[in-house]
N, C-alpha and C positions, 0 to 999 in steps of 0.2 A: 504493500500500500504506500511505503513511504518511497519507494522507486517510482511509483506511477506518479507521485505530486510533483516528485522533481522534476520528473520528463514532461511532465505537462507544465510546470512554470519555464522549463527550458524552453520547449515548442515553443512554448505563446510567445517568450520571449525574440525567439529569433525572428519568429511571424512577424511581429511587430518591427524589430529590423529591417527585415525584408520590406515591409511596408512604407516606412517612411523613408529608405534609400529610392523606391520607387517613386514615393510621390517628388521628389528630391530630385530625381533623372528625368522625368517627364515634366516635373515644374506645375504641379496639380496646386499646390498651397500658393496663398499669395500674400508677397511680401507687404507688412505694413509699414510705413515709415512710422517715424517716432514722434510726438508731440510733444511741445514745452510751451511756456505759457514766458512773452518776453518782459522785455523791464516795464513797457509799458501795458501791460497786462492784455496782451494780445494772444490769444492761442493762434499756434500755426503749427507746421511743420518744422522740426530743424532742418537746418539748410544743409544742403550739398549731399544729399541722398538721393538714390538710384535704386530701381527697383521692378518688379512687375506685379501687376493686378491682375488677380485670377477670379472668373464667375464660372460657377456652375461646374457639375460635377467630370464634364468632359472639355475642359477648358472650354467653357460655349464664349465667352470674352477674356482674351490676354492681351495686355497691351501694357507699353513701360511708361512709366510715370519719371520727372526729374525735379527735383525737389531745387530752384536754388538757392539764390545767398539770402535770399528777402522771405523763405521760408514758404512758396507758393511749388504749385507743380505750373511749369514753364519752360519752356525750348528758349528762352532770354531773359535776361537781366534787365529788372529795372532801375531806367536810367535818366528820369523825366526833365526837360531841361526848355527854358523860354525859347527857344529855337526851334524845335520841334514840335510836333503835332502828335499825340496821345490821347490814345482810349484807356481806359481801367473799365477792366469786367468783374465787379465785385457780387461774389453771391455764396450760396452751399455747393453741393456735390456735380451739380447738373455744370455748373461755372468750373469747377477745379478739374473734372473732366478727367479721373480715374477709367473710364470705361473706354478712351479711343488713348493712341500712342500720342506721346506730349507733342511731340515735332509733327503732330495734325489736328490740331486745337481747334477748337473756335477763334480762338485771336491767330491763328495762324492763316485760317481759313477768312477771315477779313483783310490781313496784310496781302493775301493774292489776292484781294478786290479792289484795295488802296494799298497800292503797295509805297505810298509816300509816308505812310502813319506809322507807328509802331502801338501793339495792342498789348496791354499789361494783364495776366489774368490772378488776381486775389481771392480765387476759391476754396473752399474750405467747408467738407464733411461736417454738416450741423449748422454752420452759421446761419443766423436768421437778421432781422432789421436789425437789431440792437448790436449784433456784433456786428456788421459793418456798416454802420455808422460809428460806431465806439472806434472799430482800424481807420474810417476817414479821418475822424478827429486826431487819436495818437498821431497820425501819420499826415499831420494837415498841412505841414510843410513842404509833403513827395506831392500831396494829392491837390495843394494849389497850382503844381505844377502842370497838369495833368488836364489838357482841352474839354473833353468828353468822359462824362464817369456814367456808367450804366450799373444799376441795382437791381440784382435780381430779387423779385419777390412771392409768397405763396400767401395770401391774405388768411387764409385759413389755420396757417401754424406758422408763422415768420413772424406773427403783433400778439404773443402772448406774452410779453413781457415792454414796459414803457420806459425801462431804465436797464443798463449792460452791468453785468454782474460776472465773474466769471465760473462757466460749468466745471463745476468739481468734477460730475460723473464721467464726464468725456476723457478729464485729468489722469482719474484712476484705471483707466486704461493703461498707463505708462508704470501701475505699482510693480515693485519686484517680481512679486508674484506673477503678475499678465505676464512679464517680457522674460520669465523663466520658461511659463509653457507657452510662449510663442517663437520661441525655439524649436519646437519641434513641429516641424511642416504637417508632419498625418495630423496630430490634434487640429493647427489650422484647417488644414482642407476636412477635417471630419466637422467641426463647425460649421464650416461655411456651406455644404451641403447639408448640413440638417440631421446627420446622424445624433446629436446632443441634443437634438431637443426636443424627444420623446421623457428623457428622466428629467432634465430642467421642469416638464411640462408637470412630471411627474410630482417634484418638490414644490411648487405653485402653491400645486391643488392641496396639498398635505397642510401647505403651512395657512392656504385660504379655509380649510376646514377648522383648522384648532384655532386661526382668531373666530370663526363662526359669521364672518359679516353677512350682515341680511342683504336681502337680495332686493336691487331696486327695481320699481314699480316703473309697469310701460306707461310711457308717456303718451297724452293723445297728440292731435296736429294743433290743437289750441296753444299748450305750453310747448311743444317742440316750436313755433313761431315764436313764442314767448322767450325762449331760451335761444333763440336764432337770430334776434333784433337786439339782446344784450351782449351778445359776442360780438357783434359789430359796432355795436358801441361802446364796447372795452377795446376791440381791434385797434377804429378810429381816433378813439384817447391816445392808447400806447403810442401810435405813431405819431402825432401831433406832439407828445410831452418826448418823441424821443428827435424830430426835427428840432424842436426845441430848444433841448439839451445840447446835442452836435452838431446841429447846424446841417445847412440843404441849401446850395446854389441851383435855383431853378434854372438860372439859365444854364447850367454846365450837368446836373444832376439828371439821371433821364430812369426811370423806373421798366425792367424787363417780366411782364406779366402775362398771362393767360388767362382773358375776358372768361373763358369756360368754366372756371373753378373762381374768379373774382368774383367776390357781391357788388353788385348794382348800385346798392348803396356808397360804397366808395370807391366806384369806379365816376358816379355823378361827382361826388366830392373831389376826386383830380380833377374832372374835367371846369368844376365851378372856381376851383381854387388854383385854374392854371400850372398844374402838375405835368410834366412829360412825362410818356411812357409809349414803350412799345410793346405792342400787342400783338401776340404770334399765334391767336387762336385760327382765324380764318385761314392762315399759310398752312398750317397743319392739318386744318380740318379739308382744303382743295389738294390735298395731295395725295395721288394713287401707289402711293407705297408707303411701310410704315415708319413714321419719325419715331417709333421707342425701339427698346431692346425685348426680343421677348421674354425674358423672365425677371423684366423689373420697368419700372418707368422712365427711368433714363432716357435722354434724345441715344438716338444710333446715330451714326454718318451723316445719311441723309436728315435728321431732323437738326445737327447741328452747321450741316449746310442751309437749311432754311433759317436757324436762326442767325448766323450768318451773312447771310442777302440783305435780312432784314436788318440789321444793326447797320449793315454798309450801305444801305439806300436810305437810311434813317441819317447817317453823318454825312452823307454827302448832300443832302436836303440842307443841312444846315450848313455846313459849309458853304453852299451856294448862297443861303440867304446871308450869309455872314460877311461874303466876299472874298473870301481866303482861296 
């Protein structure tokens, strides 16, 4: 009996050897870079990392990311200077653009349209209004440099908060702990496919059983409008107390949104309060192939060439009226 535990903690062990050298030669797991939070209380990336992005459980997206000195993923340095002519693409995941190779970006894909510009991209996994406006402001000496700043935004989850704080939980990604078992690639790639999250699913329910929380009552359509009309007047505040706070050059600031999932209500209020934004619902919804990825909502190729087009027919619009 005691020969059979052994042989069987050996097997499993080499299995698992065998396993993560594999994921390891095929490149199944995917690298994360590292996050730190800088002097001026800015989450980003550390600088000067290289790496590849992996989805799905048959590479269904690989693509390499490069992290540089400014802590952004970008194929360039930012370098913004009164002489030149600059965009800044500041937003979350969709802007930082983990899912296509850096040297074919959105800002990369605007410099083939204006190739006189240079396009600066400040993306970053999670950011919403509050943090960037919070990096315009730290950074408001790069960012008065800077002709054109486009904001991406999701009304829906981007204005839950009216003042920038910084997220610890995102932080404690970086604890000893995480960056021990993200060392080993099979545990990444067995995460990112979903094998973990049957027992996670499992401890949920264990630990939502012993606090006992009662179960909430369905709402009809009266209070679900009721509780639909104070979100947007929470939305509306945050973002007015967070203009506020860090400040909003309408004439340089320009808002990148999706009318489709925007409320009405503050889509009136940009347009009464003289707000720029660009609106990529209709470009997405006239096109006969698809702009996401299919196992998440990310733009693909083609949806980040359409927004593309439209950022570049949007600055040369104004350039025109500007006279430059």
């Amino acid at each position: 009996m005691k020969k059979l535990i052994l042989k069987s903690v050996l097997y499993a062990f080499l299995i698992l050897i065998t396993l993560e050298g594999l994921v390891r030669v095929f490149h199944l797991g995917k690298d994360t870079p590292t996050r730190f939070l800088d002097e001026h209380k800015v989450e980003k990336w550390k600088p000067n990392q290289n790496g590849f992005s992996v989805t799905g459980n048959r590479r269904q997206n690989f693509s390499e990311y490069h992290i540089n000195t400014s802590g952004f993923n970008s194929y360039r340095e930012f370098n913004p200077t009164k002489e030149k002519t600059e965009i800044a693409l500041v937003g979350d995941s969709f802007i930082e653009g983990f899912h296509q190779n850096y040297y074919n970006s959105i800002g990369k894909k605007i410099e083939k349209s204006i190739p006189e510009i240079e396009v600066y991209e400040y993306g970053y996994a999670g950011y919403d209004f509050a943090d960037q406006l919070h990096l315009t402001h730290a950074y408001k000496e790069q960012f008065l440099l800077i002709d054109h700043i486009i904001l991406g935004i999701k009304f829906s989850n981007d204005l839950n908060r009216g003042e920038y704080d910084v997220v610890n939980s995102r932080l404690a990604l970086e604890s000893p702990m995480n960056k021990l078992l993200k060392k080993s690639k099979l545990l990444v790639y067995a995460k990112s496919i979903g094998i973990l999250d049957p027992p996670q699913e499992l401890v949920y329910r264990i630990i939502s059983i012993i606090k006992s929380k009662p179960k909430k009552k369905p709402i009809d359509e009266l209070e679900a409008s009721r509780i639909k009309e104070a979100n947007e007047k929470k939305y509306l505040a945050n973002f007015e107390n967070l203009i506020s706070k860090y400040g909003y050059d309408k004439q340089r600031y320009t808002l990148l949104l999706d009318s489709r999932i925007t409320s009405t209500f503050f889509l009136s209020y940009l347009e009464k309060n003289d707000f720029n934004y660009i609106d990529f619902a209709s470009s997405f919804e006239a096109s006969d192939r698809p702009t996401t990825l299919i196992y998440d909502r990310h733009w693909n190729n083609h949806g980040r060439e359409l927004i593309a087009q439209l950022i570049s027919k949007y600055i040369n619009k104004k350039q025109l009226k500007s006279g430059q």
